[in-house]
Backbone as CSV, one residue per row, in Angstrom:
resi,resn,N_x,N_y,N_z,CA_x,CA_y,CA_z,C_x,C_y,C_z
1,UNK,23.477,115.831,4.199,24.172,114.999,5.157,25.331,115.781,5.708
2,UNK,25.385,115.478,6.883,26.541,116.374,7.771,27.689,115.225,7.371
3,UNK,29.030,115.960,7.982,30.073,115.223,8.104,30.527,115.789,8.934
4,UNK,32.337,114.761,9.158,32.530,115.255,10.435,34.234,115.467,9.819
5,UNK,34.531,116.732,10.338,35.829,116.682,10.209,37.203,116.836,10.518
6,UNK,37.701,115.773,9.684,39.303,114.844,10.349,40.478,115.260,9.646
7,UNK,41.160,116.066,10.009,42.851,115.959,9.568,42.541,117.200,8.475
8,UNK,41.594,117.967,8.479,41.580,118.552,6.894,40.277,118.698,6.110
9,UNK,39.721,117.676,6.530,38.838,116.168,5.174,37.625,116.267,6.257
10,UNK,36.699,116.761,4.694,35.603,116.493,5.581,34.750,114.917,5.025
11,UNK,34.475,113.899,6.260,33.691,113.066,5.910,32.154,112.860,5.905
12,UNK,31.996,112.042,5.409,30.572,111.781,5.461,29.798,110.491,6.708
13,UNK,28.786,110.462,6.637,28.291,109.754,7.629,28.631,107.988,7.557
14,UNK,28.515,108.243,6.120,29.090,106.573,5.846,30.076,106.283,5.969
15,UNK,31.400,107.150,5.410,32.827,106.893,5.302,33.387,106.921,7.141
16,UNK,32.389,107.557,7.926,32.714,107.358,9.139,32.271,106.333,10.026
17,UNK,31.656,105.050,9.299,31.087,104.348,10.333,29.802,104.157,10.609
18,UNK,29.225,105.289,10.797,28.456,105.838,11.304,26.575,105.307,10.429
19,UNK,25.624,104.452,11.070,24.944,103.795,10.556,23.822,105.091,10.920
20,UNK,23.257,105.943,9.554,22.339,106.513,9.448,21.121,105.673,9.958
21,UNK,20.198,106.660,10.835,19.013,105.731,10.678,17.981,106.734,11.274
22,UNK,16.445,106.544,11.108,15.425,107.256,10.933,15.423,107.322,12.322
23,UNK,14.456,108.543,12.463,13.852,108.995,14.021,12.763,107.917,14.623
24,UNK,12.347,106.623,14.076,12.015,105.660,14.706,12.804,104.630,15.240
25,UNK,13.782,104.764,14.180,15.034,103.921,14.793,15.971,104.174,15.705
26,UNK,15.770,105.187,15.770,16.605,105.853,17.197,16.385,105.390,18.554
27,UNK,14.556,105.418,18.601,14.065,104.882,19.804,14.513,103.705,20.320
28,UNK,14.631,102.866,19.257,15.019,101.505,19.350,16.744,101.364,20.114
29,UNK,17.215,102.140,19.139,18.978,102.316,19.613,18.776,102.267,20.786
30,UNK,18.522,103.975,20.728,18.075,104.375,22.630,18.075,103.617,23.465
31,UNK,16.678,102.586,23.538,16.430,101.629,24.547,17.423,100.646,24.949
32,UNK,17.799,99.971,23.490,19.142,98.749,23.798,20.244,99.467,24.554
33,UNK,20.233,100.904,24.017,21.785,101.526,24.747,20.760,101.565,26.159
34,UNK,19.928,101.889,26.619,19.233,102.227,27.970,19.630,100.409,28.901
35,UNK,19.288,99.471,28.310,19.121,98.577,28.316,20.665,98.119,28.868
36,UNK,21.412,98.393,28.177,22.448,97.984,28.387,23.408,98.058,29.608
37,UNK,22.797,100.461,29.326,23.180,100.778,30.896,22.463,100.584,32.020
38,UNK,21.480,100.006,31.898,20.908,99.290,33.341,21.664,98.031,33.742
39,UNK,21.750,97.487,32.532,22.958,96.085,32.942,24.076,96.278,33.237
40,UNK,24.961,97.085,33.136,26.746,97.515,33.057,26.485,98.551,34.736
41,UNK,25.552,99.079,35.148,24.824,99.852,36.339,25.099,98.620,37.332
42,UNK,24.043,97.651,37.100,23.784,96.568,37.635,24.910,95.617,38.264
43,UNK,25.708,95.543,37.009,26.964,94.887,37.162,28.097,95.384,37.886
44,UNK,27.939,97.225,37.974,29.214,97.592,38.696,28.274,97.816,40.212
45,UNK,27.114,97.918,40.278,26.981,97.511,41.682,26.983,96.735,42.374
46,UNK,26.816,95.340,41.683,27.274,94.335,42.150,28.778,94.147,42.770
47,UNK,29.873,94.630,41.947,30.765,95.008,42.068,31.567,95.615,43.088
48,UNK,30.728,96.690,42.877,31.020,97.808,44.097,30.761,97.043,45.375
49,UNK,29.584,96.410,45.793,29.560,95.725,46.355,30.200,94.288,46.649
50,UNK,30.634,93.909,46.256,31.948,92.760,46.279,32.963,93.130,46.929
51,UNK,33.493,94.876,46.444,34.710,95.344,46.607,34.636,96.289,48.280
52,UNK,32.927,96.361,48.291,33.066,97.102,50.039,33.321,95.657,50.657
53,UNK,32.603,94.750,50.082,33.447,92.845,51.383,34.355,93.151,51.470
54,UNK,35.718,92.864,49.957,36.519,92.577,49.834,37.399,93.267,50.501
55,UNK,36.992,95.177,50.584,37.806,96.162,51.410,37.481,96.109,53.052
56,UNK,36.209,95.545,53.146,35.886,95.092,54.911,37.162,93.668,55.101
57,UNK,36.901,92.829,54.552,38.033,91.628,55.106,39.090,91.675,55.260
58,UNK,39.707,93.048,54.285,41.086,93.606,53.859,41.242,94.093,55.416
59,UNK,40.486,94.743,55.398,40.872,95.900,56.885,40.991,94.809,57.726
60,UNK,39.908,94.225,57.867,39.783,92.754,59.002,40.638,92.014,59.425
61,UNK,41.531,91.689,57.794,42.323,90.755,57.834,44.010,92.042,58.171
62,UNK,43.801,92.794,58.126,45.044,93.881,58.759,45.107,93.693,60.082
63,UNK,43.770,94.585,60.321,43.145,94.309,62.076,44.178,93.299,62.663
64,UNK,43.679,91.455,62.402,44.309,90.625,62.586,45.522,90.809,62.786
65,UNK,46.640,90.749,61.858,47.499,90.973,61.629,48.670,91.944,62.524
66,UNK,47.883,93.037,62.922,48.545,93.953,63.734,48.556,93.479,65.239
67,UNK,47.285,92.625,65.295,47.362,91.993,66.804,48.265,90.881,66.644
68,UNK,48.082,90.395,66.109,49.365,88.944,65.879,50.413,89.572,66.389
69,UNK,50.949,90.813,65.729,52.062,91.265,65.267,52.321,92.047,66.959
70,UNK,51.458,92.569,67.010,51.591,92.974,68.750,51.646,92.213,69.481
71,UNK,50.646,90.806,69.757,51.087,89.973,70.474,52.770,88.711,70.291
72,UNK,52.964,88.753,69.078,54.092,88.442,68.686,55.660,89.500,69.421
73,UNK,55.141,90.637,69.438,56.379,91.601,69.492,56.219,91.444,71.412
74,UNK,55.262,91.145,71.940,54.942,91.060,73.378,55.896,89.829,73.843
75,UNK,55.541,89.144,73.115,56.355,87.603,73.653,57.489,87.530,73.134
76,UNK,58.169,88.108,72.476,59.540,88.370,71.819,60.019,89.192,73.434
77,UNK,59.408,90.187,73.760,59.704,91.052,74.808,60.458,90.317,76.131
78,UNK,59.442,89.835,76.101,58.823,88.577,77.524,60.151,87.417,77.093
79,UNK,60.205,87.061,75.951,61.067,86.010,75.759,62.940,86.279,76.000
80,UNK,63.349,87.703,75.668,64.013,88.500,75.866,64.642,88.453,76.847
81,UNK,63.575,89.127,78.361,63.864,89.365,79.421,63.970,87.891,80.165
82,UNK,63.456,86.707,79.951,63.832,85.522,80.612,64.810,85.216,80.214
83,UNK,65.708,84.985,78.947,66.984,84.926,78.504,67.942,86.107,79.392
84,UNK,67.628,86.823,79.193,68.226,88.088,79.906,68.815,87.797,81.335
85,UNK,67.762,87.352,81.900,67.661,86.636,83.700,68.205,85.266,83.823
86,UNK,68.539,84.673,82.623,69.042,83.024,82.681,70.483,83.417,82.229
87,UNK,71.059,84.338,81.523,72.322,85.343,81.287,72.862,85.350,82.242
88,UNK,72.237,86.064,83.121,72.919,86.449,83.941,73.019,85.776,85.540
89,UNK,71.939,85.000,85.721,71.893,83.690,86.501,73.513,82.806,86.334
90,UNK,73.466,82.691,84.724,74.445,81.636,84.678,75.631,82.174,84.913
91,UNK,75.642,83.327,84.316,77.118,84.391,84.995,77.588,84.049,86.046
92,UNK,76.290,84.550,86.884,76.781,84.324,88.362,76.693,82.878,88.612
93,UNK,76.572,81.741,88.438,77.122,80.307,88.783,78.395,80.461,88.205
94,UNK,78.778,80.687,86.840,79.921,80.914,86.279,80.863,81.286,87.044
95,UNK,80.758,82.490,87.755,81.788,83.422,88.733,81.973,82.521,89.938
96,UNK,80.624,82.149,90.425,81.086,81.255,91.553,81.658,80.161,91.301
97,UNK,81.847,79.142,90.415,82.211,78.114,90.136,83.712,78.499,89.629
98,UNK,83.978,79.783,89.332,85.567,80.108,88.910,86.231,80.456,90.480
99,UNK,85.639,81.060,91.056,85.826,81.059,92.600,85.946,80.123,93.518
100,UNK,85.232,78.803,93.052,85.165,77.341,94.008,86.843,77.002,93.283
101,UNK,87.089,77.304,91.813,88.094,76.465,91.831,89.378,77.489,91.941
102,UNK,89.548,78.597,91.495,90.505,79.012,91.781,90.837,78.857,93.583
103,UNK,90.077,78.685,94.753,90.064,78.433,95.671,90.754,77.033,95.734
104,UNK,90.204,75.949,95.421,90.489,75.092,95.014,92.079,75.022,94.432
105,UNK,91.954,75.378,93.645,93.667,75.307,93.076,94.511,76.301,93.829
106,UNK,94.389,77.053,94.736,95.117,77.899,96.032,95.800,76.775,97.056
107,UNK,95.076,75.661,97.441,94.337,74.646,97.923,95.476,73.654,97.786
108,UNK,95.381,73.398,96.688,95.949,72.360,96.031,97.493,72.729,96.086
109,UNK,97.960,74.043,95.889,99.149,74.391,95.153,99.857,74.740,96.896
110,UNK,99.120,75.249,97.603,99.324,75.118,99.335,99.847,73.616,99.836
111,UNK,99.537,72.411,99.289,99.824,70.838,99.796,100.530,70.641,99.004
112,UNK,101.026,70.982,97.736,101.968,70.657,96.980,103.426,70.866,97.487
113,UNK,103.284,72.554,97.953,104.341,72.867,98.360,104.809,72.144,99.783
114,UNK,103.976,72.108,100.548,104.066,71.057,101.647,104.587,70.229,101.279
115,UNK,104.341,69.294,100.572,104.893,67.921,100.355,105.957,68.112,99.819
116,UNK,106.219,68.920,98.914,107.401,69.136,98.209,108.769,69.627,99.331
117,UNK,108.293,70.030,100.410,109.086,70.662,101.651,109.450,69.546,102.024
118,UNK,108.399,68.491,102.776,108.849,67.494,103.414,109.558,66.575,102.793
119,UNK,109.113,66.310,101.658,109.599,65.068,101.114,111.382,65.945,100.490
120,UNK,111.947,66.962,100.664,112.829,67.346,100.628,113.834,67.127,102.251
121,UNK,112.550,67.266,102.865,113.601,67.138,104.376,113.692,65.585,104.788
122,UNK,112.783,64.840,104.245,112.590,63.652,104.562,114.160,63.083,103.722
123,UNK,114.548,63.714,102.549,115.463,62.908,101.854,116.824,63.146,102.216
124,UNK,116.620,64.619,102.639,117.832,64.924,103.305,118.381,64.243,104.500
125,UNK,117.478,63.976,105.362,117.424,63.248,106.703,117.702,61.774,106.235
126,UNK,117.099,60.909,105.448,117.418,59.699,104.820,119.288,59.646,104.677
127,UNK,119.855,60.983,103.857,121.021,61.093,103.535,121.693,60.841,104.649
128,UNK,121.636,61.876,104.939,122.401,62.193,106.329,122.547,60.661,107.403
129,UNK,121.288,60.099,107.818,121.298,59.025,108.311,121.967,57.260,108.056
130,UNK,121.775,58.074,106.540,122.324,56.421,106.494,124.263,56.694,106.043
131,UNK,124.297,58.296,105.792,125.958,58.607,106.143,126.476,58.336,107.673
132,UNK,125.606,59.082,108.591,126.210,58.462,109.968,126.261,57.089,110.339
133,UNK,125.318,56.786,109.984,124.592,55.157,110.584,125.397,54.129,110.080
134,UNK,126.146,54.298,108.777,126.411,53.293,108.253,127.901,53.064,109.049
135,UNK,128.314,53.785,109.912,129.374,53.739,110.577,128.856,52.924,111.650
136,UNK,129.797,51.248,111.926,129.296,50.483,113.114,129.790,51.052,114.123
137,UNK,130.238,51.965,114.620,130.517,52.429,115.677,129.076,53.407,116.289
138,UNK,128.702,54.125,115.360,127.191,54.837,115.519,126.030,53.915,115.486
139,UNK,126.258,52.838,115.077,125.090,51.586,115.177,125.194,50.955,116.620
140,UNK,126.551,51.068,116.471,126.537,50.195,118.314,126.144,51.095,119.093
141,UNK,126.495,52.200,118.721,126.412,53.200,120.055,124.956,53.389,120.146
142,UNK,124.063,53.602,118.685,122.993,54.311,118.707,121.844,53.080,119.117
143,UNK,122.028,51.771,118.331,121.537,50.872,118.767,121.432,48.963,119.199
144,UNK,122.722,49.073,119.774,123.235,48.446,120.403,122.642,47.848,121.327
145,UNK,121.688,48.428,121.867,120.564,47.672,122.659,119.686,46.652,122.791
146,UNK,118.893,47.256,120.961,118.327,46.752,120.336,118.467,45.287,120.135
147,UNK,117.828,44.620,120.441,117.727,42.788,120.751,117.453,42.383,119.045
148,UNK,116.223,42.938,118.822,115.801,42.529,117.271,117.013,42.729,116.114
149,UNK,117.281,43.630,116.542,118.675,43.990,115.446,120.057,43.546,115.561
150,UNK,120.370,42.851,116.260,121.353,41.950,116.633,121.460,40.411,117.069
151,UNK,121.421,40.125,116.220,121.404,38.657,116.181,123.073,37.998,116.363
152,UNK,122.894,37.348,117.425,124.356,36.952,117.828,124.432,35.691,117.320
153,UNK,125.393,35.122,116.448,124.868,33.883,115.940,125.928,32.880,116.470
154,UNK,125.428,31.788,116.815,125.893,30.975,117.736,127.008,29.942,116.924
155,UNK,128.074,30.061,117.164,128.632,29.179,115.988,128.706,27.813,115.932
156,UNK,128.725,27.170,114.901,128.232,26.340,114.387,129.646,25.192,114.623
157,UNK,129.672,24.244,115.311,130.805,23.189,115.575,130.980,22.150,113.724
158,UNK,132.860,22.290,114.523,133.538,22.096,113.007,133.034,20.561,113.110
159,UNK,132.814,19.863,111.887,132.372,18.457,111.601,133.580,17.984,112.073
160,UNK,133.305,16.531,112.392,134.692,15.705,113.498,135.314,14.724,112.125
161,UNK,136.451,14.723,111.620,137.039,14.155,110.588,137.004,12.569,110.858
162,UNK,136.753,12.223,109.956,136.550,10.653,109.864,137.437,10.001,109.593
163,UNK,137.535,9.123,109.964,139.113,8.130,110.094,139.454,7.421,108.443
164,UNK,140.583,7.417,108.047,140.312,7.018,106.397,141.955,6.329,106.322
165,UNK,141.780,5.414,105.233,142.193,4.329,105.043,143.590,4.473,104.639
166,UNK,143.581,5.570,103.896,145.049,5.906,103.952,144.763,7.678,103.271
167,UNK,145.991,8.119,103.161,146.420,9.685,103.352,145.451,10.362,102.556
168,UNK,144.990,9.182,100.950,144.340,9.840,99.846,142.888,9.509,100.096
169,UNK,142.372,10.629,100.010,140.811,10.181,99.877,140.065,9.126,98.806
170,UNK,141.266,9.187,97.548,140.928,8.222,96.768,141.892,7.072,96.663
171,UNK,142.163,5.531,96.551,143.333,5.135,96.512,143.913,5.543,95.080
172,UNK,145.614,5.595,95.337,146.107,5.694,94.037,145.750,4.905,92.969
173,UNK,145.832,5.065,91.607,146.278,3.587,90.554,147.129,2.976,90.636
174,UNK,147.401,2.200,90.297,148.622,1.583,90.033,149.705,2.118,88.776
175,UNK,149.519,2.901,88.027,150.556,3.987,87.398,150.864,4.747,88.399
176,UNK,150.131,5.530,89.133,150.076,6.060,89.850,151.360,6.287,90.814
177,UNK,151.473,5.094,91.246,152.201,4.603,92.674,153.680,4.985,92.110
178,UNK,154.339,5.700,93.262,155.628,5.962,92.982,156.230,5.510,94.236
């Protein structure tokens, strides 16, 4: 009997496991091991075949993916440039609408001062007028004419005294009488 040897040490066929068996029994081994590798053959071609699908759908499902991803990055593009054009659309309403009003408030601040002029000369003139005017000599002179503004009033006759009984409006008492 052969052995096989480990670390040093030589073993024997038994101490290794190893199930002796006759040159008829071999055939037998043989076949089951033959047997087996037709099945484990069988099984990884099956396999193999599973895994060319699985690597076709893979790619397939990439394929996909990259077009998504292109048509995605297209309309991002596209989506971009209309924002881009509504940017700058609104800018320009923006600018014009700061232009309507600063115009506007040019406008405004132009009639302010106006009014603020007149209604300065208007008060001054008020002053002044009713300093001269209030003098009746500048009223007669200035409007003296004037019918509406002069009312001449017609005077009014003194009541005629009524004849009475004696000196007192009331008679004396009689304590009274001196």
């Amino acid at each position: 009997m052969g052995g096989f040897f480990v670390s040093g040490k030589s073993m024997t066929e038994e101490q290794s496991g190893i199930i002796v068996a006759a040159d008829g029994d071999l055939r037998e081994i043989v076949g089951g091991h033959e047997i087996r590798l037709a099945a484990v053959e069988r099984r990884q071609d099956a396999t193999d075949g599973k895994l060319d699908g699985i690597s076709k759908d893979l790619a397939t499902m990439r394929a996909e993916e990259n077009a998504r991803t292109v048509a995605t990055t297209a309309g991002i593009s596209r989506l971009e440039v209309r924002v881009f054009d509504l940017v700058t659309q609104l800018a320009k309403l923006t600018g014009a609408q700061e232009n309507q009003n600063r115009l506007a408030e040019e406008n405004l601040r132009r009639w302010r001062t106006r009014s603020v002029i007149v209604g300065i000369i208007c008060t001054i003139a008020a002053a002044a007028g009713g300093t001269i005017l209030s003098s009746q000599t500048w009223d007669d002179y200035l409007f003296g004419n004037v019918g509406f503004l002069h009312r001449y009033h017609i005077p009014v006759p003194a009541p005629q005294p009524q004849p009475q009984g004696s000196v007192y409006a009331l008679a004396p008492r009689g304590w009274e009488k001196s």
